[in-house]
N, C-alpha and C positions, 0 to 999 in steps of 0.2 A: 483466561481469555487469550486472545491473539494480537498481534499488535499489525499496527498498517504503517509503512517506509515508502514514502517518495523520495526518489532519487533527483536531485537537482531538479525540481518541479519549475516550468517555465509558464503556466498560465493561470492566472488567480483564480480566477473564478473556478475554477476545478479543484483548485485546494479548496477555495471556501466551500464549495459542494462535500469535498472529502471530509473537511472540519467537520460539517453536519451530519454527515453519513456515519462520520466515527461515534460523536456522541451519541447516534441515536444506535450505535447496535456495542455502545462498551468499549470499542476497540481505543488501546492508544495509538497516537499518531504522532508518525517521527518526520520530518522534513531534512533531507539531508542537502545544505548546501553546497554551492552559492544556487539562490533563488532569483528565478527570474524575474522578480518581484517583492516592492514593499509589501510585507504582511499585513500593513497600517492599510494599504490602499483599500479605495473604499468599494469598489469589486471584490474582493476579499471578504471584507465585513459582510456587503451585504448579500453572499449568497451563502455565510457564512449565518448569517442573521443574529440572531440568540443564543447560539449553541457555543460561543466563544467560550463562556463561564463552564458551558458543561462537557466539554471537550477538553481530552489529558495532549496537549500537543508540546514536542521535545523540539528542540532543535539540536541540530550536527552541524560543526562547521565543516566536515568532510565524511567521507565513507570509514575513511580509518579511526575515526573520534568515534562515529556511528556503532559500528566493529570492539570497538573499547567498552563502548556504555553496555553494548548488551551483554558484552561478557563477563563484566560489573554486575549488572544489575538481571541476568535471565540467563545465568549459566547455560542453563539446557534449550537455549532456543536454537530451531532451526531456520534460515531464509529460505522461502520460496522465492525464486524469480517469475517473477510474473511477462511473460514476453510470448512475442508470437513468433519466436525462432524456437520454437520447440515443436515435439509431439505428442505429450502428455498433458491430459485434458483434467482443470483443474477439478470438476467432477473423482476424477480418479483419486487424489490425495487425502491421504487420512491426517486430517490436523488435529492437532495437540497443545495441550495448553503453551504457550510461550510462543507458538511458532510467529512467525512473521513472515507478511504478504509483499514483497518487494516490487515496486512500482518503477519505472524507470520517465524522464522525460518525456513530454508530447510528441515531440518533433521528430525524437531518434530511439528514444526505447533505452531499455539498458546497453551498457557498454560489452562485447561481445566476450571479453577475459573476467569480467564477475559473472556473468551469468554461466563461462566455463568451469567456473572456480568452485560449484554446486553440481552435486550428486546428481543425475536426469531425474532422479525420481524427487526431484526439488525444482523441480525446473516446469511452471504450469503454462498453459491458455486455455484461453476461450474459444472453443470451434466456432467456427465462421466459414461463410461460404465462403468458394476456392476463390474467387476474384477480390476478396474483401482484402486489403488489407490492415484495414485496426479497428475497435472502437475508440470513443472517446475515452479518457481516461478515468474522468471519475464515473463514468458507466461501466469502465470495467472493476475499478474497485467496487463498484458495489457488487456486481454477479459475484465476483470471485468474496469476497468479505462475508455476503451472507449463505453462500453454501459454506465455509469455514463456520457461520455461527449456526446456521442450522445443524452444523454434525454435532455443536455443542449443544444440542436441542431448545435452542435460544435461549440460555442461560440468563438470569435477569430481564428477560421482559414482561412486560404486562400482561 
């Protein structure tokens, strides 16, 4: 399967939506610190609801620990950056088992030397009209998470 990386995530309720979103399509989910938020808090929980138990979620105390585990634990994974300083439409990318969808904070997005630090053709968005600039963010984890699990032809669903 694929895994889902928040990049220093600053709004709960968007993780607890992610939380949900993971366990319901498989993906594991990585939170990479510091957080803008207690994970106890009860925005969290609850748009996190039930899915706590069923949801595989890691913590990072940094990007470089983050960097460490997967090269640990998913030798062969690639990062996509997921950002709208790019022009490669996540549509376009052929994902692979291990790969991972790289999320950056609400407020500011990825940092502009990691998202340089990846091949373009690791580098996604989501088109959007010319004036837009973002979705919300656990709106775009899921556009971008389930065309990833549909290329896996939804592996393990119902």
């Amino acid at each position: 399967m694929f895994d889902i990386a928040l990049y220093e995530p600053e709004i709960a309720p968007n993780t607890g939506n992610i939380i949900r979103l993971s366990a319901n399509c498989g993906a594991n989910l990585h939170l990479i610190e510091p957080l803008g938020f207690d994970l106890e808090e009860k925005k969290v929980r609850r748009a996190g609801l039930d899915y706590h138990d069923l949801a595989r979620v890691k913590r990072h105390k940094d990007y470089a620990a983050f960097i460490a585990y997967l090269d640990e634990h998913n030798p062969e994974h690639r990062i996509f950056a997921c950002t709208t300083k790019t022009t490669g439409h996540h549509t376009d990318a052929n994902f692979k088992k291990g790969d991972v969808l790289l999320f950056g904070p609400e407020t500011r997005g990825l940092p502009a030397d990691l998202i340089d630090s990846l091949p373009m053709e690791q580098r996604i968005r989501i088109p959007m009209m010319p004036d837009a600039r973002s979705l919300n963010l656990s709106n775009a984890v899921a556009i971008i998470a389930y065309e990833a699990w549909r290329q896996f032809d939804f592996q393990g669903a119902s």
